[in-house]
VOPA-332348 format. One record per residue (C-alpha): residue number from 1; x, y, z; residue in one letter. Coordinates in steps of 0.02 Angstrom, whole numbers, padded with zeros to 5 digits. Each point is the difference from the previous one (the first is absolute). Last residue first. Layout:
REM VOPA-332348
FISE   resi        x        y        z   resn
FISE    NUM        X        Y        Z      A
...
END
This chain:
REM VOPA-332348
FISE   resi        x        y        z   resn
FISE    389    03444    05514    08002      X
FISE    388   -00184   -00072   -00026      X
FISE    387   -00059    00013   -00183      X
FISE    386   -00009    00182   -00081      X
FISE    385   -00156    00108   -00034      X
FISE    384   -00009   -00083   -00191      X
FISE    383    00028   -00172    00070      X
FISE    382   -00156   -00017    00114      X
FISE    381   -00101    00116   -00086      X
FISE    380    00029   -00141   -00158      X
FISE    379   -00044   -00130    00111      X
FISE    378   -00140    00076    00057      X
FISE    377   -00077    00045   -00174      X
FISE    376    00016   -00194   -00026      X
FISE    375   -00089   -00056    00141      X
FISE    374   -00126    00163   -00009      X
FISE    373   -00049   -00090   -00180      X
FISE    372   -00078    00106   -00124      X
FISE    371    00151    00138   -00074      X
FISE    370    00121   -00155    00002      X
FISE    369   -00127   -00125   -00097      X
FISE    368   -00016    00140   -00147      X
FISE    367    00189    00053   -00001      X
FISE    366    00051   -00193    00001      X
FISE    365   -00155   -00016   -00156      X
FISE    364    00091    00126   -00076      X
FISE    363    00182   -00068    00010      X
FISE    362   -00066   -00162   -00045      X
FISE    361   -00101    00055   -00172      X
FISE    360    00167    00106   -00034      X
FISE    359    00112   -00165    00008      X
FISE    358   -00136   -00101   -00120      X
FISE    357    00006    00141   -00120      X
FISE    356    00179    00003   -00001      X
FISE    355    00121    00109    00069      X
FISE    354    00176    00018   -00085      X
FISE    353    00000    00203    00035      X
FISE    352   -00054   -00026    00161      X
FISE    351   -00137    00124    00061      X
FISE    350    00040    00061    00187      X
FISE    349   -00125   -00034    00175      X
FISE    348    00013   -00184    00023      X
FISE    347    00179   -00019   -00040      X
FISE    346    00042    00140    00084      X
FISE    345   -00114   -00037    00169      X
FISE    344    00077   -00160    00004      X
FISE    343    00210    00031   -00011      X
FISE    342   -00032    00128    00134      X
FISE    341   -00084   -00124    00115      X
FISE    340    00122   -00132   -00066      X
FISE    339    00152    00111    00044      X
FISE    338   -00048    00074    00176      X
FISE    337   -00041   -00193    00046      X
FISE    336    00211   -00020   -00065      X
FISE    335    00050    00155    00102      X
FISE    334   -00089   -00051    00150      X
FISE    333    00084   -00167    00006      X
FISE    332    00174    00086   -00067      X
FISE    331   -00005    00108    00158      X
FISE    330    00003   -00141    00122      X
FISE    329    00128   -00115   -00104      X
FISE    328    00136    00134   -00045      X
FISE    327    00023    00097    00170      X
FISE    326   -00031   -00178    00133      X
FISE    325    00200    00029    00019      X
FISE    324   -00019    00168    00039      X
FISE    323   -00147   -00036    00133      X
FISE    322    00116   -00128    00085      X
FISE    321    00161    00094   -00003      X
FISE    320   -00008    00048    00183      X
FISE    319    00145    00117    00035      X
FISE    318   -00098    00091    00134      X
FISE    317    00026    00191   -00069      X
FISE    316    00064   -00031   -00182      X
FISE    315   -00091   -00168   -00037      X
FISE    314   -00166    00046    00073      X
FISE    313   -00002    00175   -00067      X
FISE    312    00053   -00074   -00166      X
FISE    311   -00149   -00148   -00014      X
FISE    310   -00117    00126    00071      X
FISE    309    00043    00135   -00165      X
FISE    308   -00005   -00153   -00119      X
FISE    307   -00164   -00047    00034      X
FISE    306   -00084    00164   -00007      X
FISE    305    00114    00045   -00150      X
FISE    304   -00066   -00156   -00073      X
FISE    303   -00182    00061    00041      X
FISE    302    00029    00178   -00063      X
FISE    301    00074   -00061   -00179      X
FISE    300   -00177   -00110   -00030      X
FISE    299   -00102    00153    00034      X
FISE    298    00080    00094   -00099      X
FISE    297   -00006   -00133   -00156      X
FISE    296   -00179   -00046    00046      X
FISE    295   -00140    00102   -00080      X
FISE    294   -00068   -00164   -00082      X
FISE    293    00004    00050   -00167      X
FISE    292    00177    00070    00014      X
FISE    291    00075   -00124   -00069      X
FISE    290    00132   -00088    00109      X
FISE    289    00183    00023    00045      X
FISE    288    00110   -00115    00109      X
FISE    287    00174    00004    00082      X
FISE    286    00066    00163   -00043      X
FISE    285   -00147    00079   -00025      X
FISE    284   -00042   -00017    00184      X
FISE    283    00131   -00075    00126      X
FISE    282    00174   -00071   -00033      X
FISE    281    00101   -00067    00159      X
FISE    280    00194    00014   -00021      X
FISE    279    00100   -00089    00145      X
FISE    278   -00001   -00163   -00070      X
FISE    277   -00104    00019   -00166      X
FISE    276   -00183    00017    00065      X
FISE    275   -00158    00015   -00119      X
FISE    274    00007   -00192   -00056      X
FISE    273   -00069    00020   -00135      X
FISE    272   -00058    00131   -00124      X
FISE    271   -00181    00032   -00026      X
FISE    270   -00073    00063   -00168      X
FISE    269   -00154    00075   -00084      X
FISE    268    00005    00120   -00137      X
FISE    267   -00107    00149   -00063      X
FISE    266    00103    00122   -00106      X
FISE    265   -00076    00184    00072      X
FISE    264   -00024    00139   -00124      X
FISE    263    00013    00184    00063      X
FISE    262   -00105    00157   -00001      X
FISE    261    00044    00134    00137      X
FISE    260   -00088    00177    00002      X
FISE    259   -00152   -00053   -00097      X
FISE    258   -00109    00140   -00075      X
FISE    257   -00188   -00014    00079      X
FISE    256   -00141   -00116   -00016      X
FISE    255   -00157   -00018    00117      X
FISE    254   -00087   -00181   -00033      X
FISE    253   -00170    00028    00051      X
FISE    252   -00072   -00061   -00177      X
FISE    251    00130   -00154    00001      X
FISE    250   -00038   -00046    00186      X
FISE    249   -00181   -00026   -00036      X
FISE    248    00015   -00088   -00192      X
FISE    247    00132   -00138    00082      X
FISE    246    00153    00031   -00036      X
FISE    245    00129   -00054   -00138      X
FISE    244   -00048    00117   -00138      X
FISE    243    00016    00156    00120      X
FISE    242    00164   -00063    00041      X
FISE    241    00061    00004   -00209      X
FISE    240   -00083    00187   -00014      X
FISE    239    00091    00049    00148      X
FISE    238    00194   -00070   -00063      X
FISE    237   -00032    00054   -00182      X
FISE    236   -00050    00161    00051      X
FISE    235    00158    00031    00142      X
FISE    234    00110   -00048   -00162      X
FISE    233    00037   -00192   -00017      X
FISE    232    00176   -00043   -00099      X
FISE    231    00118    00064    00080      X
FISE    230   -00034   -00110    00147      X
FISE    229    00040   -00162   -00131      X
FISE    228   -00081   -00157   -00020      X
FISE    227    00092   -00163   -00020      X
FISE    226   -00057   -00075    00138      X
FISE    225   -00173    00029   -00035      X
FISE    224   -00125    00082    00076      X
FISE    223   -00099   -00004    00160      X
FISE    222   -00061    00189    00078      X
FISE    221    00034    00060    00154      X
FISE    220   -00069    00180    00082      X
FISE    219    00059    00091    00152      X
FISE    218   -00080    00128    00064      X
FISE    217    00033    00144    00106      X
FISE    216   -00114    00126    00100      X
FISE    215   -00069   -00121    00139      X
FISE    214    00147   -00080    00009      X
FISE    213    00113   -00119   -00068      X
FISE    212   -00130   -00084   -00109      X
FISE    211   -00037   -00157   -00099      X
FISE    210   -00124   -00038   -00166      X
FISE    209    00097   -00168   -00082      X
FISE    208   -00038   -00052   -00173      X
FISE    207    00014   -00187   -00064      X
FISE    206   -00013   -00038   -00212      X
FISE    205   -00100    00046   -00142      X
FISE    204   -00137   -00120    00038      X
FISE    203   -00007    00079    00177      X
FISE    202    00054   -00056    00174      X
FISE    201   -00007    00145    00118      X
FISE    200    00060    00026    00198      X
FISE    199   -00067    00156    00049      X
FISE    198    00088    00072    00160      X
FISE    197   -00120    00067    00126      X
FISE    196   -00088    00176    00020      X
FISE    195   -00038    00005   -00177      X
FISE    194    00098    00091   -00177      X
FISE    193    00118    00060    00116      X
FISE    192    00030    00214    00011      X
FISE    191    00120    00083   -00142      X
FISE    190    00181    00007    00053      X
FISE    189    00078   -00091   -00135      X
FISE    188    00084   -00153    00003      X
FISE    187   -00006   -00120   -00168      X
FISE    186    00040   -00180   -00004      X
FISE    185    00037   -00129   -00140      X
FISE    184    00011   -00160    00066      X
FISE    183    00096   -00137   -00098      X
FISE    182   -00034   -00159   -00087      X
FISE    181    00072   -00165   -00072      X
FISE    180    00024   -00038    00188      X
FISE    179    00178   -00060    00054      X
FISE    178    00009   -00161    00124      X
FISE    177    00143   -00036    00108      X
FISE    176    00071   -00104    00121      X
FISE    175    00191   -00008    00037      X
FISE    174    00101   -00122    00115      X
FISE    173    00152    00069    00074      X
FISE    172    00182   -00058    00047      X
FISE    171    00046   -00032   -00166      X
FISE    170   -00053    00188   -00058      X
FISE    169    00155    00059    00084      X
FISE    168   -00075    00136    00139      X
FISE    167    00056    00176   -00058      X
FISE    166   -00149    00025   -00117      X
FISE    165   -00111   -00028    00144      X
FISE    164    00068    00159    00094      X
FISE    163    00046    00102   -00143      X
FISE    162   -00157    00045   -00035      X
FISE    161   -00105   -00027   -00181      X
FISE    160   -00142   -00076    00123      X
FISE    159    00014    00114    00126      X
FISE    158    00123    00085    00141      X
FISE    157   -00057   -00070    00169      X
FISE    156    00138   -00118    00002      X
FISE    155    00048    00008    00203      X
FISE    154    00176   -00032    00036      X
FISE    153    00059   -00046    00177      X
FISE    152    00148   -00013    00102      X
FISE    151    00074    00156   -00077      X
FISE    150    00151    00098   -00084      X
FISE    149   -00047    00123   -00096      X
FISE    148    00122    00054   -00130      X
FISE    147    00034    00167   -00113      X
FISE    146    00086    00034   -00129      X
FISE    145    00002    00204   -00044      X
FISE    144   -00050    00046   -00187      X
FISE    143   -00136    00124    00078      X
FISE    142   -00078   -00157    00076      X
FISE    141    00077   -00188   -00039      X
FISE    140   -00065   -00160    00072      X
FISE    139    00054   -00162    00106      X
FISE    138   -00120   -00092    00101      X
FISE    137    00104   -00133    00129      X
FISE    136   -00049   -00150    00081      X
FISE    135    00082   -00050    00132      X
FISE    134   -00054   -00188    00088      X
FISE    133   -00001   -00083   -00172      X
FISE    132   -00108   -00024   -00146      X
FISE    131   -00035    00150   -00002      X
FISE    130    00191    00032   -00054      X
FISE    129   -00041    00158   -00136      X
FISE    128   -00121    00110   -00053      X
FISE    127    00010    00139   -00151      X
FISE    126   -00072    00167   -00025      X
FISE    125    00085    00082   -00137      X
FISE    124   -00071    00150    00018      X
FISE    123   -00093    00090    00158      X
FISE    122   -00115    00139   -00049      X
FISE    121   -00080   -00009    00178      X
FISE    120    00108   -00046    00169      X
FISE    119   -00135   -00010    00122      X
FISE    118    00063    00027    00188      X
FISE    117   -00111    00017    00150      X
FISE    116   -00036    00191    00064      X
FISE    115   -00160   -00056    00074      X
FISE    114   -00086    00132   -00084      X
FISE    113    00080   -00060   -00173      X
FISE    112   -00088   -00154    00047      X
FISE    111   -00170    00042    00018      X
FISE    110    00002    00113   -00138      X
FISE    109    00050   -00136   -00110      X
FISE    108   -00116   -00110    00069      X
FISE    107   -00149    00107   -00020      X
FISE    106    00047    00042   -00195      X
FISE    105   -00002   -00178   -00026      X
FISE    104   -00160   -00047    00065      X
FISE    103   -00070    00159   -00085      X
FISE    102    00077   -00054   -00178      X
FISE    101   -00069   -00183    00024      X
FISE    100   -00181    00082    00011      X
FISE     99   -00118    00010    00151      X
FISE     98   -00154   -00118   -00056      X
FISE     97   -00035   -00109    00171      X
FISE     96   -00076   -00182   -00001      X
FISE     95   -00139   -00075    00098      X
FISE     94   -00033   -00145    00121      X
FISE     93   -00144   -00085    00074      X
FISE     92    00002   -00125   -00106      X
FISE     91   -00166   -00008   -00104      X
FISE     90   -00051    00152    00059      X
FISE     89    00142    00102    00001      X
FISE     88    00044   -00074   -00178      X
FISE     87   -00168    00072   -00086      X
FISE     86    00020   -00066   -00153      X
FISE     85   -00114    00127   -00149      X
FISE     84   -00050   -00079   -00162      X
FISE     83   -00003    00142   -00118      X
FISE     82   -00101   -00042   -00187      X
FISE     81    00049    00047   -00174      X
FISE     80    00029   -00209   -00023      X
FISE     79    00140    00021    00124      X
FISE     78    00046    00094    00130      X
FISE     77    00063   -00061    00169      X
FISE     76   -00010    00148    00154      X
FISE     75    00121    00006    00146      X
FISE     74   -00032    00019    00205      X
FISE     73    00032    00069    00160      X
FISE     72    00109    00138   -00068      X
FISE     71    00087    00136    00136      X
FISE     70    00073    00125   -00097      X
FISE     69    00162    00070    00073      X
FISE     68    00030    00154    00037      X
FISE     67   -00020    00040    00195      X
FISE     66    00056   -00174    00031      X
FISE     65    00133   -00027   -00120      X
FISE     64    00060    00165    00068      X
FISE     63    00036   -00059    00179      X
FISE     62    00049   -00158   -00066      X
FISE     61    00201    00018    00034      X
FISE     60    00033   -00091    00149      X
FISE     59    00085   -00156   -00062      X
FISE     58   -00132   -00101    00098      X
FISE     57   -00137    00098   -00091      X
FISE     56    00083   -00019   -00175      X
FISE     55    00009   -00191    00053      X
FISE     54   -00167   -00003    00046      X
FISE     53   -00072    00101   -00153      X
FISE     52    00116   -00154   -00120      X
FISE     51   -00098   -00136    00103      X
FISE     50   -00164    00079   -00012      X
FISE     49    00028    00002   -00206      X
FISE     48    00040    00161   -00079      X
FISE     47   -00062    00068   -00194      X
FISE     46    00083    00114   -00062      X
FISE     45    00163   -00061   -00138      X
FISE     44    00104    00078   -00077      X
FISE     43    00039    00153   -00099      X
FISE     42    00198    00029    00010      X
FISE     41    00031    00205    00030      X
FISE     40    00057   -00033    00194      X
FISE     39    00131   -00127   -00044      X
FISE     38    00070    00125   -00145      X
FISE     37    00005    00155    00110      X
FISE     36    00084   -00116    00148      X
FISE     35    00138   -00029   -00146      X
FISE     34    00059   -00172   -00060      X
FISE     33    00119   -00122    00070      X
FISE     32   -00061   -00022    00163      X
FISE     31    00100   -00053    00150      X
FISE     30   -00090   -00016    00167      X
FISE     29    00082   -00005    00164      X
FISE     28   -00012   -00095    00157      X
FISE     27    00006   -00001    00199      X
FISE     26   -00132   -00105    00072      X
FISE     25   -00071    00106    00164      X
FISE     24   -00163   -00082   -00010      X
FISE     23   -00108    00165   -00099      X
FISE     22    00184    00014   -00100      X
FISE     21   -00058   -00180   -00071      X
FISE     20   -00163    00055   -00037      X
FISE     19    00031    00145   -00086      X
FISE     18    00131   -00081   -00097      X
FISE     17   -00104   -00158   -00071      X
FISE     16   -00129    00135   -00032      X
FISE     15    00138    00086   -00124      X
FISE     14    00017   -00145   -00058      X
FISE     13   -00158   -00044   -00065      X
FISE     12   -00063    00163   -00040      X
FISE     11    00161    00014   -00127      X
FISE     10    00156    00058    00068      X
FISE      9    00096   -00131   -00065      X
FISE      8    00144   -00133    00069      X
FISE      7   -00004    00000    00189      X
FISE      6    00151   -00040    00114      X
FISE      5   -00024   -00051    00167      X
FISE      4    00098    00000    00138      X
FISE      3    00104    00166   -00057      X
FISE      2    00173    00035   -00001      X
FISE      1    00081    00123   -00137      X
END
């Protein structure tokens, strides 16, 4: 096969990659290695920046976003059994839309089989070759038939445990990382949201999260430890452990319900750099990953593929290299801010295990200076809804 641009993964990151390029006439295809059942069943994220509605918008597949989606124009801080609301439309004009990962996906898929463009799922042995030259080539195997792609392209969309970044020899990147000593346990169930806005809670015991994907559907975080396992916490345990986290309000009105996804999250920051290996350009998980304090790992993805997806229309209609060439260095500016926002909020929302008295004194005084000074409350609307793409 022939294609401009080859695209590893069908996750919401490349499969937006593809909508946009087929929206400019770019010829590509997307090789996934797992099923489109088993892309659609992973529990994500739901909260979208501006930036990420704009590029669903320009990809032409918002329609439902729009009827669906949840509108939020601002979060809530609890701590001390108190809720310290941040109204983010206020302070920066701006808000943020819940319409889960899951949805995102689901509208891209349907998007594309409509356009009849090629996805070849339950690929194996995915494997990428010459990038570093003028032809790259993405070999795989389907039905126990070999099969190659030959491309000027390739587009890593395909995560952090991808084949993308693990085909790039580790001397020719630099790797940052930082793994938490925690995890989030989360529970879905479709019982309606403790409040109207996501409840952001720092607690004694450790950091809860109150979210939504709907009106009808919750979904609940708790911290624990690394160690912890899912089998572990029954529906009770999980409930009577969130009611212990919030303040007394939200506790009594919490409505509970049998979970029909419970999973544990590691949390884990990292950034791999450069992002672009010749002609192989790695965008979302592949390249970085951050906790998802900060509601930005989506978010983060749709920007590169923003970036990337001009950088390829310029170079494959007008052969101007420019924007590819600027790939690495724009998005890793936003990625790094993206980082230390995310990196923040953790560290000032979760209990450390190692924490001293002196280090919980600061992270409570931060919390009580944050909820009382619009400066600071600004700064933090300012990140949360998503700096300027």
């Amino acid at each position: 096969m022939r294609t401009q641009v080859a695209i590893i993964g069908a996750g919401p990151a490349g499969l937006l990659l593809g909508q946009l390029l087929t929206k400019t006439g770019i010829d590509n295809i997307i090789v996934e290695q797992r099923s489109p059942e088993y892309v659609l069943g992973r529990i994500r994220a739901g909260i979208l920046e501006s930036v990420t509605v704009d590029a669903l918008e320009r990809a032409g597949v918002a329609a439902r976003l729009h009827e669906e989606g949840l509108v939020h124009d601002g979060i809530e801080l609890s701590f001390d059994s108190q809720r310290h609301r941040i109204d983010l439309h206020a302070l920066v004009g701006r808000s943020v839309t819940v319409y889960g990962q899951t949805e995102v996906t689901r509208d891209l898929m349907a998007a594309r089989q409509e356009a009849g463009i090629t996805t070849v799922y339950e690929a194996q042995d995915v494997s990428l070759h010459d990038f570093d030259g003028a032809r790259p080539v993405v070999r795989y195997r389907k039905g126990g038939v070999a099969h190659e792609i030959r491309c000027d392209y390739i587009a890593g969309c395909d995560g952090f445990h991808g084949v993308s970044r693990q085909s790039v020899p580790l001397t020719a990147t630099q790797l940052f990382e930082r793994v938490y000593p925690f995890g989030w346990l989360g529970i879905l169930s479709d019982t309606p949201p403790v409040a109207d806005e996501l409840i952001y809670a720092s607690h004694e015991r450790g950091f809860a999260l109150c979210s939504m994907r709907s009106r009808t559907r919750s979904r609940y975080y708790v911290q624990v430890p690394s160690s912890e396992r899912v089998e572990d916490w029954s529906d009770d345990r999980f409930w009577d452990e969130l009611r212990c986290r919030l303040d007394p309000q939200s506790a009594q009105s919490l409505v509970t319900g049998p979970s029909i996804e419970k999973s544990i999250a590691p949390l884990r920051s990292f950034v791999c750099e450069p992002m672009r290996f010749g002609n192989l350009f790695l965008a979302g998980d592949a390249a970085h990953i951050v906790p998802p304090t900060g509601a930005k790992g989506l978010n983060l993805a749709a920007s590169d593929v923003l970036t990337l997806a001009d950088g390829l229309v310029a170079a494959c209609r007008h052969d101007d290299k420019r924007e590819l060439d600027a790939y690495s260095a724009r998005c890793l500016r936003r990625i790094w801010k993206a980082e230390r926002f995310s990196w923040w909020l953790t560290s000032l929302m979760h209990r450390f295990p190692d924490a001293d008295p002196f280090a919980l004194r600061m992270q409570r005084a931060e919390l009580d200076y944050l909820v009382g000074s619009e400066a600071a409350c600004r700064a933090l609307a300012e990140n949360y809804v998503g700096l300027p793409y």
